[in-house]
C-alpha positions as CSV (number, residue, x, y, z in Angstrom):
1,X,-15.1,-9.4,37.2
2,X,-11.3,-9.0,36.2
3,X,-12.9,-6.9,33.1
4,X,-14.3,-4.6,35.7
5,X,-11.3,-4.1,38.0
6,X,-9.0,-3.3,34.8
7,X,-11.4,-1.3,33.6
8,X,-11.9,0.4,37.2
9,X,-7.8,0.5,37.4
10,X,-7.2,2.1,34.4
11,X,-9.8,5.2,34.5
12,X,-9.0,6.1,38.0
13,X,-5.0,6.1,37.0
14,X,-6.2,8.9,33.3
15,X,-8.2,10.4,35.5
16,X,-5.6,12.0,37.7
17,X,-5.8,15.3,36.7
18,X,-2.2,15.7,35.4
19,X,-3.1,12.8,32.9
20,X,-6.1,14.1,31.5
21,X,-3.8,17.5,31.2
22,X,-1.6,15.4,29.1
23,X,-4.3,13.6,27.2
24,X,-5.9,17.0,25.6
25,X,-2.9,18.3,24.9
26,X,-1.9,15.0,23.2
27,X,-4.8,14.9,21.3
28,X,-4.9,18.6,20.1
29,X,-0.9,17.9,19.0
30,X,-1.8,14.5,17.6
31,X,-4.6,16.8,15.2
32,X,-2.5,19.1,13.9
33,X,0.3,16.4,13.3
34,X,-2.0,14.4,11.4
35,X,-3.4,16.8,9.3
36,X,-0.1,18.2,8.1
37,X,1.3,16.6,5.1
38,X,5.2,15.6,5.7
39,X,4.2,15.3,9.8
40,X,2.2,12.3,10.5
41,X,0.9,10.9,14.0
42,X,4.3,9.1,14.3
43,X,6.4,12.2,13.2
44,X,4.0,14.0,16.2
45,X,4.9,11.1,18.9
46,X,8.8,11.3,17.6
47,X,8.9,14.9,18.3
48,X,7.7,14.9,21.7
49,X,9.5,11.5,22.7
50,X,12.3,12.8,24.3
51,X,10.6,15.1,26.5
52,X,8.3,12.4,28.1
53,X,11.7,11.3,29.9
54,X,10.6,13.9,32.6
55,X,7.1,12.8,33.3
56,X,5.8,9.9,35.2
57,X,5.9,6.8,33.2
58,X,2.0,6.4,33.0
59,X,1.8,9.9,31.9
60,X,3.8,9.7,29.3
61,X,2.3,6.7,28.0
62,X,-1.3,8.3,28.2
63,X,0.2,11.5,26.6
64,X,1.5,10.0,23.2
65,X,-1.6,7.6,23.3
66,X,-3.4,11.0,23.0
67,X,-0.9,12.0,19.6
68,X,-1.7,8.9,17.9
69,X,-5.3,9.2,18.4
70,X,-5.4,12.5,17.4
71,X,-3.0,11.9,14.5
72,X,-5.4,9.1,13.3
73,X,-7.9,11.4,13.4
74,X,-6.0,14.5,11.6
75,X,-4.8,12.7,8.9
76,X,-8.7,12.3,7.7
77,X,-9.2,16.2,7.7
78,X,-6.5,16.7,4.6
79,X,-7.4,14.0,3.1
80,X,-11.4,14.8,3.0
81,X,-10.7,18.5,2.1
82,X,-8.0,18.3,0.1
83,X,-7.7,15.3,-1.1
84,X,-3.8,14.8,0.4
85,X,-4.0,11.8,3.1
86,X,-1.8,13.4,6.3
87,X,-0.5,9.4,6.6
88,X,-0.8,6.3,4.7
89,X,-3.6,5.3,6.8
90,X,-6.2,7.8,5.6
91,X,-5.4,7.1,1.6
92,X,-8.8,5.1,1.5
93,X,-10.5,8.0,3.6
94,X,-9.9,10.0,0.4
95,X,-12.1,7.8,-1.6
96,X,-15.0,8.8,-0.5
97,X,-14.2,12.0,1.7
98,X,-13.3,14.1,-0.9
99,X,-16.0,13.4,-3.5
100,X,-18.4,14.3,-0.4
101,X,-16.3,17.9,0.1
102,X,-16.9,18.4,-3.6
103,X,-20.1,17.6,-3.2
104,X,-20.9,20.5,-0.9
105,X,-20.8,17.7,2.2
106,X,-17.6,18.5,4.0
107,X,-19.4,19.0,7.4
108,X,-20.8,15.6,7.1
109,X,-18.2,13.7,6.3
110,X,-15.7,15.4,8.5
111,X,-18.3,14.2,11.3
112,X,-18.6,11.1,10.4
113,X,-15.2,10.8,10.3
114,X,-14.8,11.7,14.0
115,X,-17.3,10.2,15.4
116,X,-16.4,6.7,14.1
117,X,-13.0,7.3,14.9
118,X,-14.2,7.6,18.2
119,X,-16.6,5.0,18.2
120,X,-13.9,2.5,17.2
121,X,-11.3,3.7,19.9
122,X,-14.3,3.1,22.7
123,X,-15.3,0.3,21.5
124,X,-11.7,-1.6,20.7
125,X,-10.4,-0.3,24.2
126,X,-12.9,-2.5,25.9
127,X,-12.2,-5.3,24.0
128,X,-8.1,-4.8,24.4
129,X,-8.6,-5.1,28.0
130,X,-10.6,-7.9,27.7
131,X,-8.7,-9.6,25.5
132,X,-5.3,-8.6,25.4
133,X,-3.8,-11.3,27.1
134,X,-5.3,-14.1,25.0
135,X,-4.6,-12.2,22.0
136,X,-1.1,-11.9,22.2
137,X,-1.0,-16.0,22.2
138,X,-2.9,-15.0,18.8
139,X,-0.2,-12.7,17.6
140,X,2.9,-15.5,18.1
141,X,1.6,-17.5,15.0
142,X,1.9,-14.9,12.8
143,X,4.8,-15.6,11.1
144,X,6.5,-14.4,7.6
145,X,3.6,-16.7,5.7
146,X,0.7,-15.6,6.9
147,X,1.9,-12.2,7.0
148,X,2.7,-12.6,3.4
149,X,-1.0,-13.9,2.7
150,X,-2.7,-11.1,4.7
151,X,-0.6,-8.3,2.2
152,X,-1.6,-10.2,-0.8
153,X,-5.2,-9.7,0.8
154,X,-5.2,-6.0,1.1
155,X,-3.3,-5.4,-2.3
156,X,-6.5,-7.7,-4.0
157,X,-8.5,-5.0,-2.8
158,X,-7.7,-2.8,-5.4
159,X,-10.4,-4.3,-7.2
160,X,-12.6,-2.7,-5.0
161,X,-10.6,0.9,-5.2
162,X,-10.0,0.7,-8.8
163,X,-11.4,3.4,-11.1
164,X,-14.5,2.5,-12.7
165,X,-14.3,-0.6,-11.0
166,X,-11.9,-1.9,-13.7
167,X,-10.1,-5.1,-11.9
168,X,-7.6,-4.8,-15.4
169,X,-6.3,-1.3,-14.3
170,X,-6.1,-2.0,-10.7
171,X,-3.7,-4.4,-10.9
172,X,-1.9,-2.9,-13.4
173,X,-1.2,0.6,-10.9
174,X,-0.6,-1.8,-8.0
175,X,1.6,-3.8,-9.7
176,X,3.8,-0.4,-10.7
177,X,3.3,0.1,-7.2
178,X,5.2,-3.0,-6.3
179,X,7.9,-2.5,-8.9
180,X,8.9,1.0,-7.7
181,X,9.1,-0.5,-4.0
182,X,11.8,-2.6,-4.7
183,X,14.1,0.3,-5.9
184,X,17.0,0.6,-3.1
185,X,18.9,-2.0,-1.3
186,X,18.0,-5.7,-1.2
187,X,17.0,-6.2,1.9
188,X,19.1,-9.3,2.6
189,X,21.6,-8.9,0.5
190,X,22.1,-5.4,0.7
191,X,22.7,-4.7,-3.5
192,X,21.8,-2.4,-5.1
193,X,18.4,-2.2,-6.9
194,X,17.5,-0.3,-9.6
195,X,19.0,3.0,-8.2
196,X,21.3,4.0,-11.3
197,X,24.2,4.4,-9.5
198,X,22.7,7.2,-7.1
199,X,23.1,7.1,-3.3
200,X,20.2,8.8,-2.8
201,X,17.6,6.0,-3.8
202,X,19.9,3.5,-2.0
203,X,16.6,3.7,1.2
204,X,14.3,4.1,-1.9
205,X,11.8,6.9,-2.4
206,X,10.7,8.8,0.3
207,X,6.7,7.7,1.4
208,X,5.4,11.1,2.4
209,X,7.0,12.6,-0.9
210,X,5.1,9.8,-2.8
211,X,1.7,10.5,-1.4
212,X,2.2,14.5,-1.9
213,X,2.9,13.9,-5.6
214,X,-0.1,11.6,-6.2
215,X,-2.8,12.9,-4.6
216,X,-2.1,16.8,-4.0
217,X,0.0,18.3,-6.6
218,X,-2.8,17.3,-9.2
219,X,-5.6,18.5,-7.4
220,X,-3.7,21.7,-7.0
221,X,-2.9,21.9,-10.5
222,X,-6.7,21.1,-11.4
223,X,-7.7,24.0,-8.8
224,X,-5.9,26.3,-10.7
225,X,-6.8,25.2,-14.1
226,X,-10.7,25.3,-12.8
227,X,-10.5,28.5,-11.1
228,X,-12.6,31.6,-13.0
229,X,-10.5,34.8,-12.5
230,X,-12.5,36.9,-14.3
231,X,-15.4,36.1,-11.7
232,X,-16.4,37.7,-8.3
233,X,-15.0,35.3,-5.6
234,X,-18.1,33.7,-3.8
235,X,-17.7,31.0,-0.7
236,X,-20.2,29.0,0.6
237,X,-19.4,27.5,3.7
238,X,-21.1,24.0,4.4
239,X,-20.8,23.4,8.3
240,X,-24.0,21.1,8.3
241,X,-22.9,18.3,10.4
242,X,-23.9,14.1,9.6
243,X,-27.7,14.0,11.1
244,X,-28.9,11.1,13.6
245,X,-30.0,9.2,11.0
246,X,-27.0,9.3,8.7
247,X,-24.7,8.2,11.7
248,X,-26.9,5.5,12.4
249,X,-26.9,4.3,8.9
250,X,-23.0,3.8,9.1
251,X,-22.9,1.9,12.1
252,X,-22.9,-1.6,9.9
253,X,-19.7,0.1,8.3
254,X,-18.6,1.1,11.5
255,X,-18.6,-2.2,13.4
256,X,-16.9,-3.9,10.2
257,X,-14.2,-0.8,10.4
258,X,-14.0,-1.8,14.1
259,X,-13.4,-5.3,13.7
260,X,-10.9,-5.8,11.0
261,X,-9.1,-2.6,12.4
262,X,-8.7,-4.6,15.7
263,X,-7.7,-8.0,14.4
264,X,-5.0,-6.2,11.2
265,X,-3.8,-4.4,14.4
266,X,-2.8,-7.6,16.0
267,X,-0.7,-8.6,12.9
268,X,2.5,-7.6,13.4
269,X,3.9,-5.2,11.0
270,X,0.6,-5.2,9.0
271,X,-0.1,-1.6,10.1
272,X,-3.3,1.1,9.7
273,X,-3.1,1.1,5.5
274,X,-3.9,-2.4,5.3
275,X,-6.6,-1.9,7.6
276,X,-8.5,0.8,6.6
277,X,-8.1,-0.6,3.0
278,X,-9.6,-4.1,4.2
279,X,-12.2,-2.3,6.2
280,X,-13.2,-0.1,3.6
281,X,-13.7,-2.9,1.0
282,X,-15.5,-5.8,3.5
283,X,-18.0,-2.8,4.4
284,X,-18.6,-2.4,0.3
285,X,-19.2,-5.7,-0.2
286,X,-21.6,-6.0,2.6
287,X,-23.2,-2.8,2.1
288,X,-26.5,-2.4,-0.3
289,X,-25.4,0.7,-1.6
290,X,-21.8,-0.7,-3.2
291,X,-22.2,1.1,-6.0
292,X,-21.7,4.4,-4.1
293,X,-18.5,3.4,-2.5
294,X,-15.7,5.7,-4.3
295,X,-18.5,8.0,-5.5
296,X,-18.9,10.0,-2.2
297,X,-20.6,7.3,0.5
298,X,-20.4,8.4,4.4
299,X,-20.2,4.3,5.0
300,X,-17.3,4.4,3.0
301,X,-16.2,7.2,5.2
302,X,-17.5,5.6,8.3
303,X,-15.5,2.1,7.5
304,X,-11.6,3.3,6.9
305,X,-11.9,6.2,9.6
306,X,-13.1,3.1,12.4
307,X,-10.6,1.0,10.9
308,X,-7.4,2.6,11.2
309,X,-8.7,3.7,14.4
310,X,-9.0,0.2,15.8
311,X,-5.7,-0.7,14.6
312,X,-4.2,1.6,17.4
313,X,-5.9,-1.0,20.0
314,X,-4.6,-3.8,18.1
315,X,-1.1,-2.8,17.4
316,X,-0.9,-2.5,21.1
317,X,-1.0,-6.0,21.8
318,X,1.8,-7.3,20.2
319,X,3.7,-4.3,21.9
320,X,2.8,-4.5,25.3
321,X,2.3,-8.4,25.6
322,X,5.3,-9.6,23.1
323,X,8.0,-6.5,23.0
324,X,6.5,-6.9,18.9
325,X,5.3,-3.2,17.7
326,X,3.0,-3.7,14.8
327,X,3.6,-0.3,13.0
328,X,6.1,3.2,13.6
329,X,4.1,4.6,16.1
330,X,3.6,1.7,17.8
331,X,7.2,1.0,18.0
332,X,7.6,4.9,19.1
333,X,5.5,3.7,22.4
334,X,7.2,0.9,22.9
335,X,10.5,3.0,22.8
336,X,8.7,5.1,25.7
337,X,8.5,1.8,27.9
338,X,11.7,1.0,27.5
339,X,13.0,4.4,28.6
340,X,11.1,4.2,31.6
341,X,12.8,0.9,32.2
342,X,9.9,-0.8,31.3
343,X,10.2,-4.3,29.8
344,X,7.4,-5.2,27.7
345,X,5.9,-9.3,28.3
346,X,2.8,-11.0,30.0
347,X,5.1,-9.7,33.0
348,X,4.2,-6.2,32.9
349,X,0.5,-6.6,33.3
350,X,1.2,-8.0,36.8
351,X,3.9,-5.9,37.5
352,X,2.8,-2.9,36.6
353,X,-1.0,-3.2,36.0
354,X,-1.2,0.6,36.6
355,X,0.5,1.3,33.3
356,X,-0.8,-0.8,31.1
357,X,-4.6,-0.1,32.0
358,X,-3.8,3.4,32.8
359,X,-2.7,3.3,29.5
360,X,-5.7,1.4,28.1
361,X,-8.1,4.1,30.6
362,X,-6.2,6.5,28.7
363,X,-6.6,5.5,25.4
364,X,-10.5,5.5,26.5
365,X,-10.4,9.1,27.3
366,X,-8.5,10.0,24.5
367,X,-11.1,8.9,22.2
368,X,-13.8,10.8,24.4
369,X,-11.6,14.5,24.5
370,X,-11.1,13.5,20.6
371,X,-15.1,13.7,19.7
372,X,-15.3,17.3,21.7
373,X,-12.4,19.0,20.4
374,X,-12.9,17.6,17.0
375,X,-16.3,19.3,16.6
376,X,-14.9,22.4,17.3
377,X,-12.0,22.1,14.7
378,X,-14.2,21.1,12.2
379,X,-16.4,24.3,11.2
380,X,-12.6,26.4,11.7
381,X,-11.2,23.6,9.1
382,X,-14.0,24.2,6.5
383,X,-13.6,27.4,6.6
384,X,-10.0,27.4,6.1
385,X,-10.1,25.6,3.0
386,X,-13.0,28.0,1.4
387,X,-10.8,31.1,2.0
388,X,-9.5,33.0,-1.3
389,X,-8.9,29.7,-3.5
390,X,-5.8,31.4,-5.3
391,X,-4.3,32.6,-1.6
392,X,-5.2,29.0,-0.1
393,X,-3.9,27.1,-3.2
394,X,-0.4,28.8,-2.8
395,X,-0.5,28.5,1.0
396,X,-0.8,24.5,0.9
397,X,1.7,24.5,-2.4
398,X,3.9,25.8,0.2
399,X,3.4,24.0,3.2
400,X,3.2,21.0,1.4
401,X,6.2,21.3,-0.3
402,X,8.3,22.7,3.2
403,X,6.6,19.2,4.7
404,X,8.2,17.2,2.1
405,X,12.0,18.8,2.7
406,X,11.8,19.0,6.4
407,X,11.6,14.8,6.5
408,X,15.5,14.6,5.4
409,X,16.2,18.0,4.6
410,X,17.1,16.9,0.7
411,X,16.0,18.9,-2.7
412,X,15.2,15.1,-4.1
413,X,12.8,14.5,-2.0
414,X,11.0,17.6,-3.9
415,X,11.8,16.2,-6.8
416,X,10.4,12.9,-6.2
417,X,7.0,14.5,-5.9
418,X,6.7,16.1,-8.5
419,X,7.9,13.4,-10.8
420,X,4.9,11.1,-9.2
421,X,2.8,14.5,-9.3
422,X,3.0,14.3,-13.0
423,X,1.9,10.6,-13.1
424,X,-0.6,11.1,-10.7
425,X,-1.8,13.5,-13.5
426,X,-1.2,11.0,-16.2
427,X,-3.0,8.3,-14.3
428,X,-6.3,10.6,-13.5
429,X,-6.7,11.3,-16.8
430,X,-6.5,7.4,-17.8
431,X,-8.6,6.3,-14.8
432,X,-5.7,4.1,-13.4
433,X,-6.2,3.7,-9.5
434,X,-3.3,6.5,-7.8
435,X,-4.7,4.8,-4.2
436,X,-3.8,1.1,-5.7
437,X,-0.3,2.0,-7.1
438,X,0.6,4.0,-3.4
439,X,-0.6,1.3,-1.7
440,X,1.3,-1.2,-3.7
441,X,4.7,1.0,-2.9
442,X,3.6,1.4,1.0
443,X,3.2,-2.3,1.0
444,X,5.7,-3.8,-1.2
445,X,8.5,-4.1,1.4
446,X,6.5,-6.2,3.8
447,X,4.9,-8.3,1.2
448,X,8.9,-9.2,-0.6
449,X,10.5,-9.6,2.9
450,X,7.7,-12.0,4.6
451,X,7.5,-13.8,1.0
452,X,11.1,-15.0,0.8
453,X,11.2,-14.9,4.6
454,X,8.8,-17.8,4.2
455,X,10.5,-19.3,1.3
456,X,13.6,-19.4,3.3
457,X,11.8,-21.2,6.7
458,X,10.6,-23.8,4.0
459,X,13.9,-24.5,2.2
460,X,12.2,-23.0,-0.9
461,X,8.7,-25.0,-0.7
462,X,5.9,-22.8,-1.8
463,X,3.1,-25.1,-0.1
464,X,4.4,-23.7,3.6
465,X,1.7,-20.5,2.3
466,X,-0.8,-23.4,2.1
467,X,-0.2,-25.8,4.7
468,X,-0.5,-23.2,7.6
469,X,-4.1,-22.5,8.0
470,X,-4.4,-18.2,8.6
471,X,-2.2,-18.0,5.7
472,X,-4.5,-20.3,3.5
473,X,-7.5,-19.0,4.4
474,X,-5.9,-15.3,3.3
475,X,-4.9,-16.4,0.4
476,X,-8.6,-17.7,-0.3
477,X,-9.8,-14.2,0.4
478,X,-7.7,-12.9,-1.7
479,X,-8.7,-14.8,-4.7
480,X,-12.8,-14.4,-3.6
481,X,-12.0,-10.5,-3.9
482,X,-10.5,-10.5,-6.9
483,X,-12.9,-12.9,-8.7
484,X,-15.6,-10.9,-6.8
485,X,-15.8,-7.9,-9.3
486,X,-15.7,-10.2,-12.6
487,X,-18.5,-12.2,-11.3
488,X,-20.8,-9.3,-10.2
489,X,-19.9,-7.8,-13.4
490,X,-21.2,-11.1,-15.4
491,X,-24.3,-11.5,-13.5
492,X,-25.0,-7.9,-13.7
């Protein structure tokens, strides 16, 4: 019954008509945020932040909920169509997504995209009101161990992401992946690391330049090596969206997306990346068609979109019920509360029920306004990218590259990708995994700080990663995936 009356609460507070004003427009922002390189659905909820000091607080709570599920959403658009996630969230989207858009599928997977990013926000929202309470008592044993475990989890993955599915060169890019993470200041110490003397890498290398460099400046580069200019321009748009049947074949991805999206969410600081890249590998290995995944698979399409989707409705818990954000954006919303003079605790959802489940309600619609408006955006975004390839190919070159100085104004940051741009080049042509070794930077903060964290909590004993039982049942995933590929390879 209290499931019904939250639920009840929360729609009729989004469905004041000021708050489903600010949901659409949230989404619609969140979109074009997400599918920018350099912007992000954080960057989008960071922009708008200071204005939602004017509105009323569950307005403005219901208003960047729109942003980030809209940015979710966005960031799968570049990263099927052109091969450049729009946030570290959607780099296992472009596994699959973009091997579908060159195979003359963009329409379908665009859909697919969308609607299990939509499926996974309905679905998750019913289960955060159900179970956001309880989960937050979840969330308080998650400490520097098992939050060490669950990184080594999602880095083992990359025997799943590898080229080839070749475990050896997996592990080799993550592991440069990890190395070039720890270049800048120590974070407990504060010395320098590896930075030559330069102030510049002192907060290491900028994320967003990383990703540009590995993923779009070599398919640029291919584009223009590929492109016939002694031939008559011909397009052939593809706006065929996923059919009945096709959606319904993903749902087993889906639900898996859904799940591990929810529970990574929960995991303070584990964040959407290690989600979607959990997701997408759990729905491999459970799928019949594993040999597709990283080929061009909707499922595989299907599984990171739902996962990083869920992680929104997970990363909320920690936030709302602990004060603990679990990624940027989510400590963006929780900066809103607190500017509202809102204190985040088991407290608030007695004292002001009306914002958290007006905030779940809107979440709910979010998801809902995302499906329409996302079908309309995606025929406009296919045909975008099959205008004039040499007029779109500079266009992008530009944007991108205006993205990448607008995050701290600095030449280097330019610089950077195009240095990683070169050895995302280097690595295609050697079929080393670019998605392992950005994964291994994205991840490489949390996974040194929550290992010596630990190490520090047990005086220096490594068994404190076995004797607590999340982090030792991690750590047995992690060495299940990895042995995974060699003995399917053996058997095979």
């Amino acid at each position: 019954m209290d499931l019904f009356n939250n639920l009840i609460l929360g729609l009729s507070v989004a469905l004041e008509i000021q708050n489903i004003i600010f949901i659409i427009l949230g989404v619609l922002w969140g979109i074009v945020a997400g599918a920018v390189p350099g912007l992000t659905a954080a960057a989008g909820i960071a922009l708008v932040l200071p204005f939602t000091f004017y509105m009323e607080s569950v307005s403005a709570m219901v208003f960047l909920a729109g942003i980030w599920t809209g940015g979710m959403y966005g960031g799968s658009i570049t990263a099927i169509l052109m091969n450049t996630p729009g946030s570290i969230a959607n780099i296992a989207t472009l596994l699959d997504g973009y091997p579908l858009h060159k195979k003359g599928e963009s329409g379908k997977a665009l859909s697919i995209a969308l609607v299990y990013s939509s499926f996974a926000g309905i679905l998750t929202t019913f289960l955060l009101i159900l179970l956001a309470e309880p989960l937050a008592n979840y969330a308080l044993k998650f400490g520097p161990a098992e939050k060490f475990a669950l990184t080594l989890f999602g880095l083992s993955a990359v025997s799943s992401i590898a080229g080839g599915g070749n475990l050896i060169k997996g592990l080799i890019s993550c592991s440069l992946g990890l190395m070039i993470s720890t270049i800048g200041s120590d974070f407990f110490t504060g010395e320098e690391r590896f930075t030559g003397g330069k102030d510049v890498l002192l907060d290491g290398f900028n994320i967003i330049a990383i990703l540009v460099g590995l993923f779009a400046f070599p398919e640029i580069l291919k584009q223009v090596a590929n492109f016939n200019y002694s031939k008559n321009i011909s397009i052939k748009f593809n706006y065929q969206f996923a059919s009945f049947k096709e959606i319904v074949i993903c749902i087993k991805s889906g639900l898996i997306g859904s799940f591990i999206g929810m529970i990574v969410g929960i995991m303070p600081g584990a964040g959407g990346s290690i989600a979607s890249l959990i997701g997408w590998s759990e729905a491999k290995r459970w799928s019949k068609n594993k040999d597709d995944f990283g080929k061009g698979t909707l499922e595989g399409v299907a599984a990171s979109e739902s996962a990083n989707n869920a992680d929104i409705q997970g990363a909320l818990v920690p936030t709302l019920a602990l004060g603990i954000p679990g990624s940027v954006s989510a400590t963006l919303m929780l900066s809103a509360l607190i500017l509202h003079g809102l204190r985040p605790g088991p407290l608030l959802f007695t004292q002001r029920p009306d914002v958290v489940y007006g905030l779940f309600g809107g979440l709910f619609l979010s998801n809902i306004f995302l499906l329409i408006i996302g079908f309309f955006i995606i025929k406009s975004a296919i045909k975008i990218i099959n205008t004039n390839p040499p007029f779109l190919l500079s266009t992008i070159l530009i944007i991108i590259v205006t993205g990448v100085f607008k995050i701290n104004h600095e030449i280097f940051d330019i610089i950077v990708a195009l240095i990683f741009g070169f050895l995302g080049i280097i690595m295609n042509k050697y079929k080393f995994s670019t998605a392992a070794l950005s994964l291994g930077i994205v991840l490489g903060q949390l996974f040194e700080i929550s290992f010596r964290q630990a190490l520090t909590i047990s005086s220096g004993d490594p068994l404190i990663f076995i004797n607590r039982p999340i982090s030792l049942f991690l750590i047995v995933l992690s060495v299940i995936t990895l042995s995974y590929p060699i003995i399917f390879k053996k058997k095979k």
